[in-house]
DRENVO-967848 format. One record per residue (C-alpha): x, y, z. Coordinates in steps of 0.25 Angstrom, whole numbers, padded with zeros to 4 digits, always signed. Layout:
BEGIN
XYZ ...
END
This chain:
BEGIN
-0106+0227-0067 -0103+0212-0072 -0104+0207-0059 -0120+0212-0054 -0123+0209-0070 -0117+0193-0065 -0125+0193-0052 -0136+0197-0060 -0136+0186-0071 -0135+0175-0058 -0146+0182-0052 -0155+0182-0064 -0155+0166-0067 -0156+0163-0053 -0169+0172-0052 -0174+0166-0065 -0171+0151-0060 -0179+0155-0048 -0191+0159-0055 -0189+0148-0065 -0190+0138-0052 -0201+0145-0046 -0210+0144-0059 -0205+0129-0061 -0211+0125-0047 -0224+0122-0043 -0233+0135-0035 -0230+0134-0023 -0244+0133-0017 -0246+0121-0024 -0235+0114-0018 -0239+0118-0005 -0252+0114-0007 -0245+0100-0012 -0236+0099+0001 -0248+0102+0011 -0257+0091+0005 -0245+0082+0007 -0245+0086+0020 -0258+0084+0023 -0256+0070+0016 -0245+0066+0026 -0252+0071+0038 -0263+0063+0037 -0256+0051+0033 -0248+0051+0043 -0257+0053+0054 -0263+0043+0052 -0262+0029+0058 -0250+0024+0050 -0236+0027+0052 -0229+0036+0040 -0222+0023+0037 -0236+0016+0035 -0239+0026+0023 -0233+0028+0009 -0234+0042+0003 -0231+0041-0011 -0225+0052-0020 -0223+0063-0013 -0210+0063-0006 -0207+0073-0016 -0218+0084-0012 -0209+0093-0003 -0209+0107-0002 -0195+0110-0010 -0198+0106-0021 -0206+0108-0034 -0220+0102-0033 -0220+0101-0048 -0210+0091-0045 -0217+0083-0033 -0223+0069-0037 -0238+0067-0039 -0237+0083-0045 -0237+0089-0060 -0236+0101-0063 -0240+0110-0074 -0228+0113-0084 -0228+0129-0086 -0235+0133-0074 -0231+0123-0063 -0243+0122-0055 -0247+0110-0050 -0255+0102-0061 -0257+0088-0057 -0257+0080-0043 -0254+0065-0043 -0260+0063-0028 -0264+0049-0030 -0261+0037-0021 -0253+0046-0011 -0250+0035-0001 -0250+0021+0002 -0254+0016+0017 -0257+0002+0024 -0272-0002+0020 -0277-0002+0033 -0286+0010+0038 -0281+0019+0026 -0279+0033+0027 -0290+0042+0022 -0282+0057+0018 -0294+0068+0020 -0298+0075+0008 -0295+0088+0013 -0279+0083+0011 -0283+0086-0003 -0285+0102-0002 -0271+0107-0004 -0271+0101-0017 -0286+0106-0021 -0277+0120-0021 -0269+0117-0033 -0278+0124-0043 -0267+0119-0056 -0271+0104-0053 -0276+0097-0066 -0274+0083-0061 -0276+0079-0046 -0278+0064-0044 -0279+0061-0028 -0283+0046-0029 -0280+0035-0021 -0277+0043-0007 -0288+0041+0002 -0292+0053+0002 -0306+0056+0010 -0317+0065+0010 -0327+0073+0000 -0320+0080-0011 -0316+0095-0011 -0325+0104-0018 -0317+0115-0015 -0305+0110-0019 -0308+0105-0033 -0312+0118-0035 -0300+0123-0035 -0296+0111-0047 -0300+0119-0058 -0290+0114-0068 -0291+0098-0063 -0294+0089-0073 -0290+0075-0069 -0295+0072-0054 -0292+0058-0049 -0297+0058-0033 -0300+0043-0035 -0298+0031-0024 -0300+0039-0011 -0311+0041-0002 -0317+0054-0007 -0332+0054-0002 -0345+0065-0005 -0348+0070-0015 -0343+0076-0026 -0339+0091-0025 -0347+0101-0036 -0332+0106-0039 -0329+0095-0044 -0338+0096-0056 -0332+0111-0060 -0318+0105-0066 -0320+0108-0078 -0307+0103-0085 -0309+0089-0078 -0306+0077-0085 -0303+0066-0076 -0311+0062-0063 -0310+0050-0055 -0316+0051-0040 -0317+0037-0042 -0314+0025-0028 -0319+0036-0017 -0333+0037-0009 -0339+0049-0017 -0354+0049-0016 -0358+0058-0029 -0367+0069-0029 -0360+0084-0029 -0355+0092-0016 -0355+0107-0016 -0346+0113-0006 -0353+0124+0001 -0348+0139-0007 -0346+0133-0018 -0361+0134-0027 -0355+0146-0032 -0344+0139-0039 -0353+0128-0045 -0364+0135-0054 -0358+0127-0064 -0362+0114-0059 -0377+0114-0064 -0379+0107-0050 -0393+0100-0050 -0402+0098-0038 -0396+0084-0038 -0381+0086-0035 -0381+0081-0024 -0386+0068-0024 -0376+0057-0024 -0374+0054-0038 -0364+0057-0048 -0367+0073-0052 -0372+0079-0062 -0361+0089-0062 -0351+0076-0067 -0357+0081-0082 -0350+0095-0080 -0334+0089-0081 -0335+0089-0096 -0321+0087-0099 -0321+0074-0091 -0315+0061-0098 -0314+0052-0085 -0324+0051-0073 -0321+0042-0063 -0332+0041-0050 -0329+0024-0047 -0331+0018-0033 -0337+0030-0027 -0351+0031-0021 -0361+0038-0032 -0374+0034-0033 -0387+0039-0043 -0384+0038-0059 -0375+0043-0069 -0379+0057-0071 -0383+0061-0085 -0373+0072-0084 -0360+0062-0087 -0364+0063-0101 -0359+0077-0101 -0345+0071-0101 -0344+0068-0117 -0326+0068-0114 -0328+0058-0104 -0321+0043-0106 -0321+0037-0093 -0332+0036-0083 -0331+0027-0073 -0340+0027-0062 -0340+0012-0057 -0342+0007-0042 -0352+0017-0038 -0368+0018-0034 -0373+0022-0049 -0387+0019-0053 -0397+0022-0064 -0393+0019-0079 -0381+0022-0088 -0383+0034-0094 -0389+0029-0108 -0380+0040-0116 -0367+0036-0107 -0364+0033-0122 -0364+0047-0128 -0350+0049-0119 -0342+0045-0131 -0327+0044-0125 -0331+0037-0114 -0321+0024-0115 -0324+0019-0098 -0338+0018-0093 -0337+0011-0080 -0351+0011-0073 -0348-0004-0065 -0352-0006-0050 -0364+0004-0049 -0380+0002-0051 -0382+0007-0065 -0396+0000-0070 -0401-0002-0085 -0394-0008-0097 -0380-0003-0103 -0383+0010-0111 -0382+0007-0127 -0375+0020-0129 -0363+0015-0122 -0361+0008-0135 -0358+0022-0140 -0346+0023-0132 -0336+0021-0143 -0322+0022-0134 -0330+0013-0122 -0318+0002-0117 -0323+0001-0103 -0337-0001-0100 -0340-0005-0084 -0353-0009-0082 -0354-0019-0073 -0359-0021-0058 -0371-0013-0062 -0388-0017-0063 -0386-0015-0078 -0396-0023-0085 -0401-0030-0099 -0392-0038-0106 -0378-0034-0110 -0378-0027-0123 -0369-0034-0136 -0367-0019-0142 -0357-0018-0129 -0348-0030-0137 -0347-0020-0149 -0339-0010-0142 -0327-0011-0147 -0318-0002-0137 -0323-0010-0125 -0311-0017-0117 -0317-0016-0103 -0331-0021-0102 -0340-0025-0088 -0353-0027-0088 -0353-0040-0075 -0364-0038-0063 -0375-0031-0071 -0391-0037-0073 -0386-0037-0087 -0387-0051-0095 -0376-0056-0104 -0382-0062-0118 -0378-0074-0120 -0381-0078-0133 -0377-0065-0138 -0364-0069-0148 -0353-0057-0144 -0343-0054-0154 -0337-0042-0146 -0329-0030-0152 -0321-0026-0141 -0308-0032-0135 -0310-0033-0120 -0300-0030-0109 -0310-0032-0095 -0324-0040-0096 -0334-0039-0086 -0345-0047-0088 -0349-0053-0073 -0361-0057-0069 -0368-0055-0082 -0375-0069-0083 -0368-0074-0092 -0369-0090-0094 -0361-0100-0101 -0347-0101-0107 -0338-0090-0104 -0342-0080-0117 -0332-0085-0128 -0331-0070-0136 -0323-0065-0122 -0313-0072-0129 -0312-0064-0140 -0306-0052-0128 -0292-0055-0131 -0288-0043-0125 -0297-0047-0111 -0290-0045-0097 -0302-0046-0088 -0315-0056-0088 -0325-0054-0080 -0337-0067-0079 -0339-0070-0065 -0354-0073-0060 -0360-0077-0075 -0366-0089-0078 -0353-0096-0087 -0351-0110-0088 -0341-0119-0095 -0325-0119-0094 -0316-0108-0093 -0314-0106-0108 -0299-0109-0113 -0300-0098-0121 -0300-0088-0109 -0290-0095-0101 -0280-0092-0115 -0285-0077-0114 -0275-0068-0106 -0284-0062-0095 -0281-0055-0085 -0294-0057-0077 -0303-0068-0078 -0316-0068-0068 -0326-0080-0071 -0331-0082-0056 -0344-0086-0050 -0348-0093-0065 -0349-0111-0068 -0338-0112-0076 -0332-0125-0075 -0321-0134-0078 -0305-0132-0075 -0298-0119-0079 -0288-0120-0091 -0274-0121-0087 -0272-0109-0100 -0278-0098-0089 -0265-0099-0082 -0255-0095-0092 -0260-0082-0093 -0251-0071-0090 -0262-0062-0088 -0273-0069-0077 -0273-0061-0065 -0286-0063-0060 -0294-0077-0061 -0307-0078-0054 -0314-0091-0057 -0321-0092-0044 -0335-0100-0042 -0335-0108-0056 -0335-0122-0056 -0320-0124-0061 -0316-0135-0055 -0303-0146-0057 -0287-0141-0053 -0281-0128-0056 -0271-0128-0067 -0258-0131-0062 -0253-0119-0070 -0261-0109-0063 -0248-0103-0056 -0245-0099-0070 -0253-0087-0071 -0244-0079-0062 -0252-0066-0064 -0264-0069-0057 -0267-0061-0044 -0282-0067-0042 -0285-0080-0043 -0299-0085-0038 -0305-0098-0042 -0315-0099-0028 -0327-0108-0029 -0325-0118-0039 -0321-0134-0039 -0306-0132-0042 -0298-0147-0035 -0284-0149-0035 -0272-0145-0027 -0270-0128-0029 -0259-0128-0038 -0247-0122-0035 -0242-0114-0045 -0254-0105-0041 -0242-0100-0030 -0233-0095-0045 -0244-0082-0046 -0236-0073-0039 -0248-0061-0041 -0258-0069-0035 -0265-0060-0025 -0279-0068-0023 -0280-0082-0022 -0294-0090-0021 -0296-0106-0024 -0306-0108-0014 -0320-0116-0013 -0313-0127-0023 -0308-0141-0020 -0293-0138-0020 -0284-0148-0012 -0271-0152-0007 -0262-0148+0002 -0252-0142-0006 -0252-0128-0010 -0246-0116-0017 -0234-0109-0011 -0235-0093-0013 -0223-0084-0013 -0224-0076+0001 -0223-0063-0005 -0233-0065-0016 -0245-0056-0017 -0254-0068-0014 -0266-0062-0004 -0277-0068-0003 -0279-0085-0004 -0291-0093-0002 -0290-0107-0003 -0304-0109+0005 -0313-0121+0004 -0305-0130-0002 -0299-0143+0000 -0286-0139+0004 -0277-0148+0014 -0265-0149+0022 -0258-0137+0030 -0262-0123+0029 -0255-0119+0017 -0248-0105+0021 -0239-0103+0008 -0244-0090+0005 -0240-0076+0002 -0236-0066+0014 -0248-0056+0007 -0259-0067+0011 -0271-0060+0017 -0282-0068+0015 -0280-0085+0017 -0292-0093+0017 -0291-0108+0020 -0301-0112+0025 -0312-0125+0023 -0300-0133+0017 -0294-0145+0024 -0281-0137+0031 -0275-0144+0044 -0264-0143+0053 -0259-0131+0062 -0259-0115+0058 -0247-0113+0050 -0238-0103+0057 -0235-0099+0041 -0248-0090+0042 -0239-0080+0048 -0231-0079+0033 -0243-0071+0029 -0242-0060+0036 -0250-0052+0031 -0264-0063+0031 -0277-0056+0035 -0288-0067+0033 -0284-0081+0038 -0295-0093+0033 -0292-0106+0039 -0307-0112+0044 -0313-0126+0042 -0300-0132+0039 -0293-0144+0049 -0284-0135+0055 -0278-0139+0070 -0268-0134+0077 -0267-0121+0090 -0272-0107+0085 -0258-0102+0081 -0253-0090+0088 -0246-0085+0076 -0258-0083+0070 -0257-0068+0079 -0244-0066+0069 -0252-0063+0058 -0257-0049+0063 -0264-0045+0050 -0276-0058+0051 -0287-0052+0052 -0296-0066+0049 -0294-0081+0054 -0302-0091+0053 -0300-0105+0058 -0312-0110+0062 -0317-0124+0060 -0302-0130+0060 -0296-0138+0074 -0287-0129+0081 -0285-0132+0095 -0278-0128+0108 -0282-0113+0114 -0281-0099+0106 -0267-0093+0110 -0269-0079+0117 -0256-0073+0111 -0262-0076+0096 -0273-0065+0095 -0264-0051+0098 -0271-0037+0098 -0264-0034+0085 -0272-0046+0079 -0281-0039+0066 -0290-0054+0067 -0305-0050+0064 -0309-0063+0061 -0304-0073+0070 -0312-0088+0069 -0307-0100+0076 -0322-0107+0079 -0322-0123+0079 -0310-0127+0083 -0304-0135+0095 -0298-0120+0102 -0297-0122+0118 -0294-0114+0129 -0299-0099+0130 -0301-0087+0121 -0288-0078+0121 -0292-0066+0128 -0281-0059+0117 -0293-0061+0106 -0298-0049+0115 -0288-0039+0107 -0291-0043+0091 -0287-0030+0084 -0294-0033+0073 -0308-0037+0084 -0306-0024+0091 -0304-0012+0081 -0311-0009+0068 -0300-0011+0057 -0300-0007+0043 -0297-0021+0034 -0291-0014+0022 -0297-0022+0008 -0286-0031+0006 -0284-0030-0008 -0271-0026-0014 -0272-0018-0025 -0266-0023-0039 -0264-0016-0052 -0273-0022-0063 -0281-0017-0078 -0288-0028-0077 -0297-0028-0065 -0302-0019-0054 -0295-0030-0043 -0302-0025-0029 -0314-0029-0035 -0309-0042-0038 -0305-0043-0023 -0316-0038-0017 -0326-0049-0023 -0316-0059-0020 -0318-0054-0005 -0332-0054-0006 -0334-0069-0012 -0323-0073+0000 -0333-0077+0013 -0330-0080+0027 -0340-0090+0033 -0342-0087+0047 -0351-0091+0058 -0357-0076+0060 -0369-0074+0067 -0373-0085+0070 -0372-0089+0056 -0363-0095+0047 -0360-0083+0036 -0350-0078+0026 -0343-0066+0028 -0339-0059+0014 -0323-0056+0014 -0326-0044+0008 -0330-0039+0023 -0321-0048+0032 -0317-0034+0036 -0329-0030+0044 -0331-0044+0052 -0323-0048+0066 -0327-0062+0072 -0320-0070+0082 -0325-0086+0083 -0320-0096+0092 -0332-0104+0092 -0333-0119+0093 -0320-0122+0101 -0318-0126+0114 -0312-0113+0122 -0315-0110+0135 -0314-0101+0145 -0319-0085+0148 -0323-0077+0136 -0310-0066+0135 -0317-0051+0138 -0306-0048+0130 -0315-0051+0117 -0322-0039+0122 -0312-0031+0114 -0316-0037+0102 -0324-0024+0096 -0325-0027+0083 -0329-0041+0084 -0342-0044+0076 -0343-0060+0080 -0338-0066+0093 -0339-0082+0093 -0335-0091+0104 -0347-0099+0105 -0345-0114+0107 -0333-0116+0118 -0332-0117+0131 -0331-0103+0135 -0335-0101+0149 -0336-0086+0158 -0345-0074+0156 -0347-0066+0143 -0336-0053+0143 -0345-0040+0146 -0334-0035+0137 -0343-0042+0126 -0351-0030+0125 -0339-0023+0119 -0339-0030+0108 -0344-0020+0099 -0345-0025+0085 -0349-0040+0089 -0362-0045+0081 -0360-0061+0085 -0357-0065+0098 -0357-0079+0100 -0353-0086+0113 -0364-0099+0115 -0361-0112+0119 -0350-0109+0130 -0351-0109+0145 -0351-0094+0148 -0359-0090+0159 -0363-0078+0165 -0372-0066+0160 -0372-0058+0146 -0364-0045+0147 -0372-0034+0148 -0363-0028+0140 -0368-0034+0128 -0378-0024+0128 -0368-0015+0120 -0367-0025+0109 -0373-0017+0096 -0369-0027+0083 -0373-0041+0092 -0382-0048+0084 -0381-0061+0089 -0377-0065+0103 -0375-0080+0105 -0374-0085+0120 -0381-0098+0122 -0376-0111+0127 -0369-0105+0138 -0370-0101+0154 -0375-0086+0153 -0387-0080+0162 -0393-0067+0167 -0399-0056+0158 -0396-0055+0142 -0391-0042+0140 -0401-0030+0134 -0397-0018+0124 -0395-0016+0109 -0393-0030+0101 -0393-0039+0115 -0409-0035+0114 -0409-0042+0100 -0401-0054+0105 -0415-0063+0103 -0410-0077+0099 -0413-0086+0110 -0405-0097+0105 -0392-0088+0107 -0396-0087+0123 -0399-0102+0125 -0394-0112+0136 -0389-0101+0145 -0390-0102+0160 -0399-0091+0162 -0401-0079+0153 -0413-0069+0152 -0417-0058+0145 -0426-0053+0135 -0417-0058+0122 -0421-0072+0126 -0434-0069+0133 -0432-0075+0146 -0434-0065+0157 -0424-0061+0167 -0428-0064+0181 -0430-0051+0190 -0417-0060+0198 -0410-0061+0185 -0395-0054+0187 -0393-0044+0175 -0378-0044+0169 -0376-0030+0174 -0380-0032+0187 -0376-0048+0191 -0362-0042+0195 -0371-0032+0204 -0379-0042+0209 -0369-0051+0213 -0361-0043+0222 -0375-0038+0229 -0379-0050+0234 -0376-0047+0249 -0383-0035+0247 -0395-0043+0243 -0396-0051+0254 -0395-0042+0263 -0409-0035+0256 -0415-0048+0256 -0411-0051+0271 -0417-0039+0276 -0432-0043+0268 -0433-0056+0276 -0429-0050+0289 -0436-0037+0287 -0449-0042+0283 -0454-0050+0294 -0449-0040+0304 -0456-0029+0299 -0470-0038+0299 -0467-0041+0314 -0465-0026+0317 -0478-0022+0309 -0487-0035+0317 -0482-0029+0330 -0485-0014+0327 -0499-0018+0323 -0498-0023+0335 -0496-0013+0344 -0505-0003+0337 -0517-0011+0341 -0513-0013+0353 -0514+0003+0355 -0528+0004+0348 -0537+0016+0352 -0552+0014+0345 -0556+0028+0338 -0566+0036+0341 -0582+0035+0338 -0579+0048+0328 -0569+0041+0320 -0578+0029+0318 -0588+0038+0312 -0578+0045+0303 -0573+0032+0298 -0586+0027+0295 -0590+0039+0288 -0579+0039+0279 -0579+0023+0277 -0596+0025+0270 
END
């Protein structure tokens, strides 16, 4: 008897652990419901065009199917009941920037089946496609939702809108276009909406008032349009609203203020009209008021200086007026001050320095005058931005002690003198721009000691000297512009390997290419034009396969292009050698350009950096925007704004002394907008393979010695709006069809040997060979003598044989009869 009463008191605990286990784990559906969207995840990652070693998955090695799911990364549980609570999906993976993978939304579906889920957050994935109606649905208990910074598009699901416990909402950084989608066999579900008959337009609905318990809304950077609708004010727990970079109209709601928590009202970047509502000076726990980059107008009211909470405060790029004479004792302790573009004129406004606590200032494009005051240079700011203004004078040695300047922008002023020699002392600073002004000197080299420096811009000044900064190889150092300047000696190349962007051009640089180029590796955009550069075209140039643009024009290179420089791997969109001495012929290896032939996506070149203290792309992109590239396009000489380098192609060899046949290999050249080999000694026919060339917009080829006809094949061309072919040896018909027929500028045609057509209004003679049938005609000319033989023999004969038949039949003439007379005369009267 002992021993069954053992074997029972072994068997008991082990049954008892084993339940124990079972109610410790997560429900099995729910883990299988996690492991398939990995799956999914995986399969279409890894189908696509990178290799597994190409793509970083990121916290989920521990999501396998032996294990407890309440102990998986990313996953929280709930104590008692063990059900999956909270999902921590965000930023999944890391890929190479170019052509990013975009995750359909669908991938999401599995996780729409966990019913127990309170939090979801899915940001940052890329995930595309219209939200799932249906699978919120089934989200009954969510109340944080965070499905920010992916590519979600639509709009918005009525589902959405029956959360009731929702407190946290940010759709914010996708493509959602407002207005409310129902999904068909759902009405019945959605009585409770109080849809109107207008919820389907693309604004913000009205069914946003029905989240009651929301504290957090977040729709930025998305695509909504019409006004905010009265409805919001339904929200009274709400202490964020944040609806910035969007298509919004109309006027603040003028009782915005009777949403008492509300401690973040971001409205910046949209179209909102009218003054600044007076009951937002009801908002008692206001610290962040954005308001800038609307068509807010009137002046900009004092009462908002007595608002004692404010720390963050933008008002820059309105109609509104600063009042100048106003005296402004303000009440609150500022962290971040945006006041761009608000006509302010004068001295700097002293009371700022009353912000100890300030990390950002924001006063470019006023009207300020004077010095830059010593008493902000002793202020630790973190961000000081004063561009497109008059001050003057030199900057204070002090700024540069900081320990906390990170981003100096003191571009188009007139500041003028030498750069403190201390400059290299402020080592935290990762954007330094001083563009456009009347700095002189040599560029001092402690500048090389800030090893965070990511941007660099000194140009459009009078800097000088031949001597210049070295920079660590591997610090972050990314983009330098050291343009129109008076710089000398050799091409400096003592830069970091992380260089994109070098622009030297319009300085006073000579000598030869430097083969230390090919340290930076990792260069995209390459300025050396209108400088006194000599030397061959280097073939190690071809080393560098991630150049994209080169520009060397206007320098005195010599010798002939080397064939084995240009390889089919090369990403060059932008290659311009024009004016120089260049001789022999044009490489028929130009012909494979990978970055002329196919459409690439050029990935924004920012790299991303963790900062309170300023929204940095923003930063970047009107740095982009303000940095031009002068070109000869169209005929014209015409900036092209960096901020859309991506979308140009040009190759220029113009104004040098190269000779022989034009390549038909250039013909591949698909993507090529502007072709310019005008001013050489190019002889040969025009390639029909021209008309291949898809894209192009500008085709140049005047003041050679090419002969022959026009390609027919141009006839194909649908984006040529200038053609330019005078000054050579070409004849025979212009090509018709599509934009040839619009080809009208006779100047573009001139001192040829013979051409006709109805672009230039000289009509082809009926003897006048047609491109498509001169070939035709030239191998049947034996044919047509033989036509032409048999006229000037045939003709004569025929006459002699008809004389001699007349002949004869008179000969044989029998008179008619007396009756025939009388009929013919009857029926002559």
């Amino acid at each position: 008897m002992a021993k069954p009463l053992s074997l029972i008191m072994l068997i008991v605990p082990s049954i008892f652990m084993v339940m124990l286990m079972q109610c410790s784990s997560c429900p099995a559906y729910q883990k299988q419901s996690l492991l398939q969207f990995k799956s999914s995840l995986l399969t279409t990652l890894f189908n696509s065009s990178y290799s597994p070693s190409d793509i970083l998955i990121l916290h989920l090695e521990s999501w396998n199917s032996t294990s407890d799911c309440c102990k998986w990364d990313r996953v929280v549980c709930g104590l008692r009941s063990r059900d999956i609570t909270a999902l921590h999906l965000d930023f999944l993976f890391l890929m190479p920037l170019q052509d990013p993978i975009e995750v359909n939304a669908r991938i999401l579906d599995p996780v729409f089946r966990i019913r127990s889920l309170t939090l979801l957050d899915i940001s940052d994935n890329s995930i595309q496609g219209g939200i799932s109606g249906k699978g919120l649905a089934n989200l009954t208990k969510l109340v944080d939702l965070n499905m920010a910074g992916n590519s979600f598009n639509g709009s918005i699901p009525a589902e959405l809108f029956s959360l009731k416990f929702l407190q946290l909402l940010d759709l914010s950084r996708n493509s959602l276009e407002g207005g409310l989608r129902i999904e068909v066999g759902k009405l019945e579900d959605l009585r409770t909406l109080n849809l109107d008959e207008n919820f389907l337009e693309g604004n913000i609905p009205v069914q946003i008032g029905n989240l009651t318990k929301l504290q957090q809304l977040s729709i930025r950077q998305n695509k909504f349009s019409g006004g905010i609708p009265d409805s919001i004010l339904n929200l009274k727990r709400l202490e964020v609203i944040d609806l910035r970079n969007n298509q919004l109209v109309l006027q603040i709601p003028s009782e915005i203020g009777t949403l008492s928590y509300i401690s973040t009202l971001a409205l910046s970047k949209n179209s909102f009209t009218g003054a600044i509502p007076r009951s937002i000076f009801n908002l008692s726990k206001l610290e962040t008021l954005r308001l800038d980059d609307n068509k807010l107008s009137g002046e900009i009211p004092t009462w908002l200086f007595e608002m004692w909470r404010i720390k963050n405060l933008g008002l820059g790029g309105n109609n509104m007026n600063w009042n100048n004479n106003a005296r402004i004792v303000p009440k609150f302790r500022l962290s971040q001050l945006f006041l761009r573009s608000c006509k302010i004129a004068g001295e700097i406004p002293e009371w700022i320095s009353t912000q100890k606590n300030i990390n950002l200032l924001e006063l470019s494009d006023n009207q300020l005058t004077g010095r830059f005051p010593i008493w902000l240079a002793e202020m630790e700011v973190e961000s000081i931005l004063l561009s497109d203004n008059m001050l003057n004078g030199s900057i204070p040695s002090h700024l540069f002690q900081s320990l906390s300047l990170s981003f100096l922008d003191l571009s188009r002023n007139n500041f003028s003198g030498k750069l403190p020699e201390n400059i290299g002392d402020a080592n935290q600073i990762l954007f330094l721009m001083l563009s456009g002004n009347h700095f002189s000197g040599p560029i001092p080299k402690s500048i090389a000691k800030m090893r965070r420096l990511f941007l660099l811009d000194l140009s459009r000044n009078r800097f000088s000297g031949n001597t210049f900064p070295v920079f660590d190889p591997d610090d972050i150092l990314t983009y330098v512009d050291l343009s129109s300047n008076e710089l000398s000696g050799e091409i400096p190349v003592s830069f970091c390997k992380e260089t994109k962007i070098l622009a030297l051009q319009e300085n006073k640089f000579s000598g030869n290419l430097p083969r230390n180029l090919t340290h930076m590796n990792q260069l995209e955009q390459l300025y050396l034009h209108d400088n006194n550069i000599t030397g061959k075209f280097p073939k190690f140039l071809s080393q560098i396969s991630t150049l994209q643009v080169l520009t060397l024009r206007n320098n005195s290179l010599h010798g002939s292009l080397p064939s084995n420089s240009f390889s089919n791997k090369s990403c060059l969109r932008i290659l311009d050698l024009s004016n120089n001495n260049l001789v022999g012929s044009i490489p028929s290896e130009l012909g494979n350009l990978n970055g002329m032939t196919e459409v690439h996506f050029t990935p924004s070149l920012l790299t991303v950096f963790s900062t309170s203290s300023i929204e940095l792309n923003d930063l970047f992109v009107n740095w982009k925007t303000e940095n031009h590239l002068i070109v000869n396009w169209k005929k014209v000489i015409q900036d092209l704004s960096g901020h859309s380098f991506d979308i140009y192609s040009l190759l220029d060899l113009s104004k040098n002394k190269l000779s022989g046949d034009i390549p038909a290999s250039l013909g591949n050249l698909k993507e090529l907008k502007q072709l310019n080999i005008s001013n050489n000694r190019i002889a040969g026919n025009i390639p029909q393979s021209f008309g291949d060339l898809e894209s192009i917009e500008t085709l140049d080829l005047s003041n050679n010695i090419i002969s022959g006809v026009i390609p027919e094949s141009f006839g194909k061309l649908t984006q040529l709006s200038v053609l330019d072919v005078s000054n050579n040896k070409l004849c025979g018909i212009i090509p018709r069809g599509r934009q040839m027929d619009t080809m009208n500028v006779l100047s573009y045609f001139a001192n040829n040997s013979g051409l006709c057509g109805m672009q230039i209004g000289v009509t082809c003679s009926r003897d006048e060979p047609t491109p498509e049938t001169r070939e035709q005609d030239d191998t049947s000319g034996l044919d047509t003598w033989f036509l032409w033989a048999g006229i000037w023999i045939g003709f004569p004969l025929g006459f002699i044989l008809s004389v001699f038949v007349i002949f004869v039949s008179g000969y044989f003439y029998l008179p008619p009869t007396p009756k025939y007379y009388s009929i013919q005369y009857r029926h002559r009267v």
